[in-house]
Backbone and ligand atoms as CSV (ligand in chain L), in Angstrom:
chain,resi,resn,atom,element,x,y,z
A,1,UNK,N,N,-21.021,-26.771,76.741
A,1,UNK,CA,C,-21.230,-27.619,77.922
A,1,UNK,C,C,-20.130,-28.683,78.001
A,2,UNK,N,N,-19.531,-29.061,79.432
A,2,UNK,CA,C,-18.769,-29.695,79.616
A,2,UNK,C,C,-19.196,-31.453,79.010
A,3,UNK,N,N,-18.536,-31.833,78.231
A,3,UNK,CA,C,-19.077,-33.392,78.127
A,3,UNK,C,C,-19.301,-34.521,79.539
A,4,UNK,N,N,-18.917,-34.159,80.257
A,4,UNK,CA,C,-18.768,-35.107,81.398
A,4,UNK,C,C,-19.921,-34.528,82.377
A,5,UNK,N,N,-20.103,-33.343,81.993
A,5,UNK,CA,C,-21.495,-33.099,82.582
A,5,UNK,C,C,-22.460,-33.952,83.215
A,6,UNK,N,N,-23.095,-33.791,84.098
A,6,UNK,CA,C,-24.501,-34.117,84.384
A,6,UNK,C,C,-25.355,-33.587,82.888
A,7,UNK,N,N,-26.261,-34.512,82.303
A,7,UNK,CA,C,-27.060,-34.156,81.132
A,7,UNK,C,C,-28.407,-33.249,81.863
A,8,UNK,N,N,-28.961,-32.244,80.896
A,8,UNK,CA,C,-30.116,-31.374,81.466
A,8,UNK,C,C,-30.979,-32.359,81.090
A,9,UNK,N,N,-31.024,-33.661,80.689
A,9,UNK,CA,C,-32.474,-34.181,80.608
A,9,UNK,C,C,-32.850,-34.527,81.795
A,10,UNK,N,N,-31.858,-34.454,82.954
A,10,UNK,CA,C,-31.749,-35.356,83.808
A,10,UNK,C,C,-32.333,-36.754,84.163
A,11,UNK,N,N,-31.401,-37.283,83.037
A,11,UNK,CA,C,-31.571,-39.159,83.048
A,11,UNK,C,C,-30.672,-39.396,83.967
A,12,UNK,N,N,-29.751,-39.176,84.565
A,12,UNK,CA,C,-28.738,-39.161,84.956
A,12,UNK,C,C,-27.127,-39.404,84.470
A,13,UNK,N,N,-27.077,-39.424,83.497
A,13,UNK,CA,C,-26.188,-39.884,82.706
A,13,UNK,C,C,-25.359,-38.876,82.273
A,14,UNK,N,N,-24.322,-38.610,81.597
A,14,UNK,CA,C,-23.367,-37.835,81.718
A,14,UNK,C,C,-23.964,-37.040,79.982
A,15,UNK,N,N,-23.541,-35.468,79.983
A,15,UNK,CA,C,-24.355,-34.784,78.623
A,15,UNK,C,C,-23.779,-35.727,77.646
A,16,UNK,N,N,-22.429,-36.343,77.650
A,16,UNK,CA,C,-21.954,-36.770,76.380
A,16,UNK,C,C,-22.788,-38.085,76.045
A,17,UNK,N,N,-22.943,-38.645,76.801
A,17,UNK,CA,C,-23.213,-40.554,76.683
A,17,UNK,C,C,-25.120,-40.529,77.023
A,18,UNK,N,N,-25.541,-39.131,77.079
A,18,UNK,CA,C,-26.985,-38.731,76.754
A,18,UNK,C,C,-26.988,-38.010,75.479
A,19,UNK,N,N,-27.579,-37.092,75.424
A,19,UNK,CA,C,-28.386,-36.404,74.776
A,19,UNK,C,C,-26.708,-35.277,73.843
A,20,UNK,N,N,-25.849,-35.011,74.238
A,20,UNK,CA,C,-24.924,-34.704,73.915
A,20,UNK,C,C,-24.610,-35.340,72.371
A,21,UNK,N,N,-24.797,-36.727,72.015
A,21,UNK,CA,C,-23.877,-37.197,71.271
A,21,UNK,C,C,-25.114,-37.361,70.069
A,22,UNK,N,N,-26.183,-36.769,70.377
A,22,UNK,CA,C,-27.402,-36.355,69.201
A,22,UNK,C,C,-26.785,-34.990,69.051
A,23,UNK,N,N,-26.543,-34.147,69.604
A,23,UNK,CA,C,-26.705,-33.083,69.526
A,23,UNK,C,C,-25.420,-32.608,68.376
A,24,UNK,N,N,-24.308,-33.927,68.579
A,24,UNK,CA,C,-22.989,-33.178,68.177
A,24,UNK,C,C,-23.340,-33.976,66.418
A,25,UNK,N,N,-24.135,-35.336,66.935
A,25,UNK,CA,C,-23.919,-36.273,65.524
A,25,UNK,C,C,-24.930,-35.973,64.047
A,26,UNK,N,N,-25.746,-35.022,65.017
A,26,UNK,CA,C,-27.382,-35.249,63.948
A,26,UNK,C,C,-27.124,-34.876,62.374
A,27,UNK,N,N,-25.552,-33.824,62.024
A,27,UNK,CA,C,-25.577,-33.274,61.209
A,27,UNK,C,C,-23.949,-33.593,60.557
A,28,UNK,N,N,-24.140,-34.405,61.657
A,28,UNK,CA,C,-22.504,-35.216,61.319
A,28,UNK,C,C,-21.929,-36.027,60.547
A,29,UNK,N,N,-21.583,-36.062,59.387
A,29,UNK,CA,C,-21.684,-37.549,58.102
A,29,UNK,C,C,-20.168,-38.309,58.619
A,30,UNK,N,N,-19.846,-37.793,59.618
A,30,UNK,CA,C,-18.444,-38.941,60.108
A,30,UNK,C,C,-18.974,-39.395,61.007
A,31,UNK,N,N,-19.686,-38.676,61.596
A,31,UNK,CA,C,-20.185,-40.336,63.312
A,31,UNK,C,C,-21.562,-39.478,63.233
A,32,UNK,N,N,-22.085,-39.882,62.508
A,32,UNK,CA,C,-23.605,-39.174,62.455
A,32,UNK,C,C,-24.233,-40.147,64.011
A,33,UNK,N,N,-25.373,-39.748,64.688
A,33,UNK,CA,C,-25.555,-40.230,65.752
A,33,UNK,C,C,-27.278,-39.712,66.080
A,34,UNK,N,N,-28.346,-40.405,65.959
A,34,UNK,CA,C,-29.787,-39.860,66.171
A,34,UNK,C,C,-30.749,-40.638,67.013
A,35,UNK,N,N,-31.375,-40.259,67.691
A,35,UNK,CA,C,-32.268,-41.191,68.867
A,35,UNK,C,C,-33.043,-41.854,68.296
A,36,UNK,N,N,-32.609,-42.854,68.805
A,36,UNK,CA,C,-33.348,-44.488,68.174
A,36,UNK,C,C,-34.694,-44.466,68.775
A,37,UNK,N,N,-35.242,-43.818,70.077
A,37,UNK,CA,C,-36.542,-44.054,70.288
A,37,UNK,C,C,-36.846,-42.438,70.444
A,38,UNK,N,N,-38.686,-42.529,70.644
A,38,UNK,CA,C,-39.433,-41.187,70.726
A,38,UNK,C,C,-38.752,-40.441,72.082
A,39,UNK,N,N,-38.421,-41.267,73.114
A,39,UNK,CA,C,-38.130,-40.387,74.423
A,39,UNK,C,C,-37.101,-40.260,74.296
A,40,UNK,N,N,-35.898,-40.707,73.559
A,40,UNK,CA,C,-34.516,-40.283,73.402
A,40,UNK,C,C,-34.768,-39.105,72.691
A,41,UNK,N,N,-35.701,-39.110,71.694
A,41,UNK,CA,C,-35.394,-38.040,71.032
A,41,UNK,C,C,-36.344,-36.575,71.728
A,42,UNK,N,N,-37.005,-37.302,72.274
A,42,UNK,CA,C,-37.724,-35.912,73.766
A,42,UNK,C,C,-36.636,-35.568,74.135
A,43,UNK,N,N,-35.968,-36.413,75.436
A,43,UNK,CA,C,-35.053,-35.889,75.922
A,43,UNK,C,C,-33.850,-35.039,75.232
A,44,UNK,N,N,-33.730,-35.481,74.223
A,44,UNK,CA,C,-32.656,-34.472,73.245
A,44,UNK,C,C,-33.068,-33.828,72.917
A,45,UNK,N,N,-34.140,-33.277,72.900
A,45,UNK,CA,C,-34.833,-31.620,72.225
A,45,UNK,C,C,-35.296,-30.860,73.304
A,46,UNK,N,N,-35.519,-31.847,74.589
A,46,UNK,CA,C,-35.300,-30.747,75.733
A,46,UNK,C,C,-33.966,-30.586,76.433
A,47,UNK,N,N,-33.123,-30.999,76.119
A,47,UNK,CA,C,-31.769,-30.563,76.338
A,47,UNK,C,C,-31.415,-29.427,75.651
A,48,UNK,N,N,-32.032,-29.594,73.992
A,48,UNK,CA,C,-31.355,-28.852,73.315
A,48,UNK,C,C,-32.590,-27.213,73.431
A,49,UNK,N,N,-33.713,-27.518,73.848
A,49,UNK,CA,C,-33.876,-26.085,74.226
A,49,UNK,C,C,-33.022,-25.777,75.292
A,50,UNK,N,N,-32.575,-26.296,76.804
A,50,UNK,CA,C,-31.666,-25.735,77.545
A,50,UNK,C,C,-30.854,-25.248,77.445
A,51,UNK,N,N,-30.201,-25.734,76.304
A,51,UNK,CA,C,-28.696,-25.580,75.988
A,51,UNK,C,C,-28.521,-24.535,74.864
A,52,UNK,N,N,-29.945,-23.929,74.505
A,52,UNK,CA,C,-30.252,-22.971,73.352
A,52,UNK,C,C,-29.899,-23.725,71.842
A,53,UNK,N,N,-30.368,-24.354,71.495
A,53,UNK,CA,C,-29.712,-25.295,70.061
A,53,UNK,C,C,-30.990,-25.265,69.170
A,54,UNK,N,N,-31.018,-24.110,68.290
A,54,UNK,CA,C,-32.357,-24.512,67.651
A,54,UNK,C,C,-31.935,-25.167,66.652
A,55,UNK,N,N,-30.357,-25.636,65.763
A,55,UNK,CA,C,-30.799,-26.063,64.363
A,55,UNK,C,C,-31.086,-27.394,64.686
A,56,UNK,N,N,-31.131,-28.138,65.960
A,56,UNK,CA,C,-31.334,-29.675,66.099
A,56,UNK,C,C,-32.334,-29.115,66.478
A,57,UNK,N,N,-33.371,-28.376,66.994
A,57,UNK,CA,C,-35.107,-28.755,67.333
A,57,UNK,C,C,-35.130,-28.628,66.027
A,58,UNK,N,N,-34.736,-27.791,64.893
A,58,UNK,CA,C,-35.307,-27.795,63.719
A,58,UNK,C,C,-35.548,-29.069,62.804
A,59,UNK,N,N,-34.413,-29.421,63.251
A,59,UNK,CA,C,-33.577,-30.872,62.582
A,59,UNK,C,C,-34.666,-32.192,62.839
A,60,UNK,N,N,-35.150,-32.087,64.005
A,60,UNK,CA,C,-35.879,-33.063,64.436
A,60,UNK,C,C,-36.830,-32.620,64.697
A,61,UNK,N,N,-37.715,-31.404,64.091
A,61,UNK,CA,C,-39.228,-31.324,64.022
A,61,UNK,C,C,-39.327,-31.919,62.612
A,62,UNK,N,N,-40.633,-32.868,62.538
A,62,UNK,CA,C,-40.937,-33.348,61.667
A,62,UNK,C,C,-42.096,-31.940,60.308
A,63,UNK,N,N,-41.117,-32.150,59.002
A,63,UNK,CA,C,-41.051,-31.232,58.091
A,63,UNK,C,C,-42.838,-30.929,58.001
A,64,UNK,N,N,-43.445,-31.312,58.048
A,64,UNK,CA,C,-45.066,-30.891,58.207
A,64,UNK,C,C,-45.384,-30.060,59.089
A,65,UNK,N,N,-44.856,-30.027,60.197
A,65,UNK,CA,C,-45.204,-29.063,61.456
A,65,UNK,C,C,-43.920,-28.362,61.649
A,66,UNK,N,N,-43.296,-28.038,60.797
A,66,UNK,CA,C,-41.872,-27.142,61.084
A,66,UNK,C,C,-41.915,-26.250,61.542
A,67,UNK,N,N,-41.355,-25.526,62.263
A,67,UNK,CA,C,-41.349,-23.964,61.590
A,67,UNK,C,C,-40.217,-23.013,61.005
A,68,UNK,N,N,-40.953,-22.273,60.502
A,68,UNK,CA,C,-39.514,-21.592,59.357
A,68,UNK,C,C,-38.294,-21.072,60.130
A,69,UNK,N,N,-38.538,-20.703,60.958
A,69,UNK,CA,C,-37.674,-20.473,61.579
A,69,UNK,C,C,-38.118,-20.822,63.214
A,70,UNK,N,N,-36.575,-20.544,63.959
A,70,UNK,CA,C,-37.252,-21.104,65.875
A,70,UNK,C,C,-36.218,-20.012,66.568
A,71,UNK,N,N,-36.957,-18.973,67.757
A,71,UNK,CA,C,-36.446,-18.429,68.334
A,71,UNK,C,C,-36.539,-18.784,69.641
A,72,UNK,N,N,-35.696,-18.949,70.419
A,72,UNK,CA,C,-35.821,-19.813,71.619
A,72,UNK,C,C,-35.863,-18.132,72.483
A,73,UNK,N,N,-36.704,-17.930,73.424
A,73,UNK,CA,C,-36.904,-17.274,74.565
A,73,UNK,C,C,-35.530,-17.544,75.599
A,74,UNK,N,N,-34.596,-16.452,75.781
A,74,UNK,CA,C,-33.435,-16.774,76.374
A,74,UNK,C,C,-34.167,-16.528,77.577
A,75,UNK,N,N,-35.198,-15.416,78.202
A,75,UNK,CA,C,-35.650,-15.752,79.474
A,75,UNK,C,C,-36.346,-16.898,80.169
A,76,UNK,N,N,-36.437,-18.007,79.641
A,76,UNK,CA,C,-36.831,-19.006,79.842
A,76,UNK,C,C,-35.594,-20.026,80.210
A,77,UNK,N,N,-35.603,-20.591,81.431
A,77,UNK,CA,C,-34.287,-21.148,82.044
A,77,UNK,C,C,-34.842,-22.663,81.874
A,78,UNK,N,N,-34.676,-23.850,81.157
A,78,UNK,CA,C,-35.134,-25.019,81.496
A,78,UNK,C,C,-34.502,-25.626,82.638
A,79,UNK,N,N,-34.602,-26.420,83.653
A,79,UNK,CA,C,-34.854,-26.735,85.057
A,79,UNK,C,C,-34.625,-28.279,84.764
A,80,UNK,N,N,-35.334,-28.732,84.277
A,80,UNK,CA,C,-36.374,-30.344,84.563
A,80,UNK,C,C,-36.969,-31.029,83.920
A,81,UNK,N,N,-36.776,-32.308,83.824
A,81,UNK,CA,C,-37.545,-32.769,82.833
A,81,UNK,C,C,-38.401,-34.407,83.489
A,82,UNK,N,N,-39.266,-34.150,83.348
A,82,UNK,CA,C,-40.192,-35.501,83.897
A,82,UNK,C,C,-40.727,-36.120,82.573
A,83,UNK,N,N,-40.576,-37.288,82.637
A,83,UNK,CA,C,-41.237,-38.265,81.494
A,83,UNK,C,C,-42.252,-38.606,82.546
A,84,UNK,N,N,-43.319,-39.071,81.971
A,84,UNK,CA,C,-44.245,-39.151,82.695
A,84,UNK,C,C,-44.618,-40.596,82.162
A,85,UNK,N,N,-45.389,-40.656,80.524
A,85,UNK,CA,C,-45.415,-41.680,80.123
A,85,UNK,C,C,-45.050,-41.853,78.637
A,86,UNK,N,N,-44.894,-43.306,78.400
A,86,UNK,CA,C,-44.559,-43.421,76.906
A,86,UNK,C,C,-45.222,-44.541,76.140
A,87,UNK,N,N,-45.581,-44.621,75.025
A,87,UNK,CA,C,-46.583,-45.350,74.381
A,87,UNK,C,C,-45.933,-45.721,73.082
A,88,UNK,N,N,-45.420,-47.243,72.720
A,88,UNK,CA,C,-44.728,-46.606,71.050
A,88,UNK,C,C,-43.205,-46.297,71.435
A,89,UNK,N,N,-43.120,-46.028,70.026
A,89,UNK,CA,C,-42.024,-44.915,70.280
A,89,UNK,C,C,-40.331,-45.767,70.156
A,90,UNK,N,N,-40.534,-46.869,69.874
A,90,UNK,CA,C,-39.379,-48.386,70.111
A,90,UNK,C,C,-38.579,-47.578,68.454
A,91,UNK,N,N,-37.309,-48.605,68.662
A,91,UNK,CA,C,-36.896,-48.275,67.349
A,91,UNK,C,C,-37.596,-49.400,66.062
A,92,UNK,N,N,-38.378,-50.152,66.076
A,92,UNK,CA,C,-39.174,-50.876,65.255
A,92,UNK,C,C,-40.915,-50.497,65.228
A,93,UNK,N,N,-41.570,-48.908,66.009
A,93,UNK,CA,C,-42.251,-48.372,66.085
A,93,UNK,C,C,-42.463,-47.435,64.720
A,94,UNK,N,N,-43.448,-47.270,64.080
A,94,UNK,CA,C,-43.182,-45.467,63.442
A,94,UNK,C,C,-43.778,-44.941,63.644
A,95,UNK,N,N,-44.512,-44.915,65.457
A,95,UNK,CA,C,-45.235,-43.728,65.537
A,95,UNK,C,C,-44.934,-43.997,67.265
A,96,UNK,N,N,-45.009,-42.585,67.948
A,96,UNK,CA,C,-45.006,-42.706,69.510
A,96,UNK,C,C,-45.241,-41.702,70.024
A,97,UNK,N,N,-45.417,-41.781,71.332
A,97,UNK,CA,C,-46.222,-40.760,72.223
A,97,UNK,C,C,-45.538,-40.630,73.389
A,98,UNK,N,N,-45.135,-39.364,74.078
A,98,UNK,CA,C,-44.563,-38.953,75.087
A,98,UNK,C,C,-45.023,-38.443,76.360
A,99,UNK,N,N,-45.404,-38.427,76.998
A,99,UNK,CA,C,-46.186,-37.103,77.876
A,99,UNK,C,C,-45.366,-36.932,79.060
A,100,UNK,N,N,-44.995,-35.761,79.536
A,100,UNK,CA,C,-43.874,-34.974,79.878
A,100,UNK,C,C,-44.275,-34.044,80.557
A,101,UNK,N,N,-43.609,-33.494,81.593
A,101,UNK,CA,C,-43.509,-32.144,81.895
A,101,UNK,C,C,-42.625,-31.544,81.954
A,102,UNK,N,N,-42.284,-30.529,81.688
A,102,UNK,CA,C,-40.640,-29.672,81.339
A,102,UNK,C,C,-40.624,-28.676,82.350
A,103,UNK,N,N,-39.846,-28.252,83.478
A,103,UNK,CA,C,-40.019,-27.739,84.742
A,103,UNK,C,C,-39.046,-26.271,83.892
A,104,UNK,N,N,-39.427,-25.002,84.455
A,104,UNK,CA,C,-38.543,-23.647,83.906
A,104,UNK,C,C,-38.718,-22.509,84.694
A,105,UNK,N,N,-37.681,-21.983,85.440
A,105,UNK,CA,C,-38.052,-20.324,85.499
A,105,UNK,C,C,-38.001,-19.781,84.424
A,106,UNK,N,N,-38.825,-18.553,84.896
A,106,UNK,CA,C,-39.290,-17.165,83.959
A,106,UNK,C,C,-39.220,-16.171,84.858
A,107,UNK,N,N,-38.644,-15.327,84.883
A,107,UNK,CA,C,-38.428,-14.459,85.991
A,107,UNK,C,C,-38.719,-14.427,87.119
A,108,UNK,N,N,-37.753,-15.439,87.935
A,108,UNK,CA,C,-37.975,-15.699,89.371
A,108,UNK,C,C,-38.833,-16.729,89.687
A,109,UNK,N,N,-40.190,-17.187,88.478
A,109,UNK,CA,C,-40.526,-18.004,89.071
A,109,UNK,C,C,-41.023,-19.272,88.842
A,110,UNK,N,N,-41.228,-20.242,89.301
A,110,UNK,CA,C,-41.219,-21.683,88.878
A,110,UNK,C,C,-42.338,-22.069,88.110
A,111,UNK,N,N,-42.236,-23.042,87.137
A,111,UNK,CA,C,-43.479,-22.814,85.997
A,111,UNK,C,C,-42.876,-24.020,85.410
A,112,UNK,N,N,-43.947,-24.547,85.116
A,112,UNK,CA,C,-43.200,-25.988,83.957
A,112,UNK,C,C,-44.610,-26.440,82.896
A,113,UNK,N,N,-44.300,-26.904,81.810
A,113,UNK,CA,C,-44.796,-27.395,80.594
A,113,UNK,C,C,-45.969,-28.340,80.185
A,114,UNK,N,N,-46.631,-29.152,80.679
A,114,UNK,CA,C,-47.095,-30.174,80.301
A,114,UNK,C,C,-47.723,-30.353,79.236
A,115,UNK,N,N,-47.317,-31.758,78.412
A,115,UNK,CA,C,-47.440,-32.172,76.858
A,115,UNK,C,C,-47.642,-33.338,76.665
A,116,UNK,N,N,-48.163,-33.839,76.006
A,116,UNK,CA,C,-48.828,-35.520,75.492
A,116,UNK,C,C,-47.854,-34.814,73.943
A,117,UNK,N,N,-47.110,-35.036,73.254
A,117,UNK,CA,C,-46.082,-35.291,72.214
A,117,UNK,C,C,-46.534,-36.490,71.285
A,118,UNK,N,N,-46.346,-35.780,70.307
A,118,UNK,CA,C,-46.246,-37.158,68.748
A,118,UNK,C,C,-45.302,-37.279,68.237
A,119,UNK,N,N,-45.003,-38.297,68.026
A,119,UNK,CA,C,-43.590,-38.849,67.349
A,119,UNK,C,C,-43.935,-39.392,65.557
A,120,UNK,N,N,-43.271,-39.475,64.622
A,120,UNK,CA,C,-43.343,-40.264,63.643
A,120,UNK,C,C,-42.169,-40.525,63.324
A,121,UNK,N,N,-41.766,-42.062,62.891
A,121,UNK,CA,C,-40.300,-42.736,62.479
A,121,UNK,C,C,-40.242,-42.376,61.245
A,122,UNK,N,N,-39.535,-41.692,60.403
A,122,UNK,CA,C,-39.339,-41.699,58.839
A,122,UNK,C,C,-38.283,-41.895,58.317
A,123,UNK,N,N,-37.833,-42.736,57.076
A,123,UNK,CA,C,-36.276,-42.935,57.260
A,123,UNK,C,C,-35.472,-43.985,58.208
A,124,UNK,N,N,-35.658,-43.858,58.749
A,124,UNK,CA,C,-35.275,-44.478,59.968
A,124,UNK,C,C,-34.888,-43.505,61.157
A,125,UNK,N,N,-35.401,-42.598,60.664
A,125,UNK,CA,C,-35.432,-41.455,62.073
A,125,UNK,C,C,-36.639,-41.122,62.691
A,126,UNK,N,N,-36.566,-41.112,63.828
A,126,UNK,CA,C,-37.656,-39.946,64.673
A,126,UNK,C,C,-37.941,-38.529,64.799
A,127,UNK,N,N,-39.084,-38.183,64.664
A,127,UNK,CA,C,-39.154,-36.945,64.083
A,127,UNK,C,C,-40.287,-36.600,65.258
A,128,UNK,N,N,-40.047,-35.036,65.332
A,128,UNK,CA,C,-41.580,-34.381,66.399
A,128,UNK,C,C,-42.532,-34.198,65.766
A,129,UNK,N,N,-43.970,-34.523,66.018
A,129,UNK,CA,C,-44.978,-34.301,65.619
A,129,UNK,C,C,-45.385,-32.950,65.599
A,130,UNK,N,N,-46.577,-32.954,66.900
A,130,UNK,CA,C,-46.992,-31.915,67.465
A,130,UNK,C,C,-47.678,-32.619,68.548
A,131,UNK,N,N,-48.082,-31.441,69.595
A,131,UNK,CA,C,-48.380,-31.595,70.721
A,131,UNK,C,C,-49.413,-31.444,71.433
A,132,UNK,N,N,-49.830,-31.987,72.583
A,132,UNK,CA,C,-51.542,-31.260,72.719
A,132,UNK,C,C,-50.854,-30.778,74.269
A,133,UNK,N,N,-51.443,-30.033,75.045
A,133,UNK,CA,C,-51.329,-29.697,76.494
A,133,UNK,C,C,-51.818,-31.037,77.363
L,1,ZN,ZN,ZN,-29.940,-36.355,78.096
């Protein structure tokens, strides 16, 4: 993806100076770079399903609810992303809550996600919980 991009979280902000500069830093020990709050780090894991990136969903599912491995559904087109609400979730938080809807075609047709999300701070990182509908 072009850095100057429009970002798929659509915050409006450009992919690099969004969700881009998690994506490039998370594993990076020269400009390491990780979302300081729960919805930064939403928005960067729904970028990074768009953008097909599972070792950062891996990276930032929290190690209790992992999974061993992540196959992302290439027929699944992500679209959209609505924050809806947020609870928590600050960088002096260690726990937060998201609720979201993630907009996607699936063959031809329009379909999107809805999730209430858990966050936990560990380290000084944010990590994914799990989710309820
Ligand atoms: Zn973004």
């Amino acid at each position: 993806m072009e850095k100057d991009s429009r970002c798929p979280c659509n915050s409006g902000e450009s992919y690099e100076s969004c969700c881009g500069r998690y994506h490039q830093g998370f594993n990076d020990p020269n400009t390491p770079a990780w979302p300081g709050t729960a919805v930064a780090l939403m928005r960067s894991r729904f970028s990074a399903f768009a953008l097909g990136l599972p070792e950062f969903l891996l990276a930032t599912w929290h190690p209790d609810t992992r999974p061993a491995e992540l196959e992302l559904d290439e027929a699944i087109v992500w679209q959209d992303l609505d924050i809806i609400r947020t609870e928590a979730g600050g960088p002096f938080d260690s726990n937060g809550i998201v609720e979201f809807e993630a907009h996607y075609r699936l063959l031809n047709q329009s379909n999107s996600q809805h999730e209430v999300s858990d966050f936990v701070r560990e380290g000084g990182r944010w990590y994914y919980l799990d989710g309820d509908d």
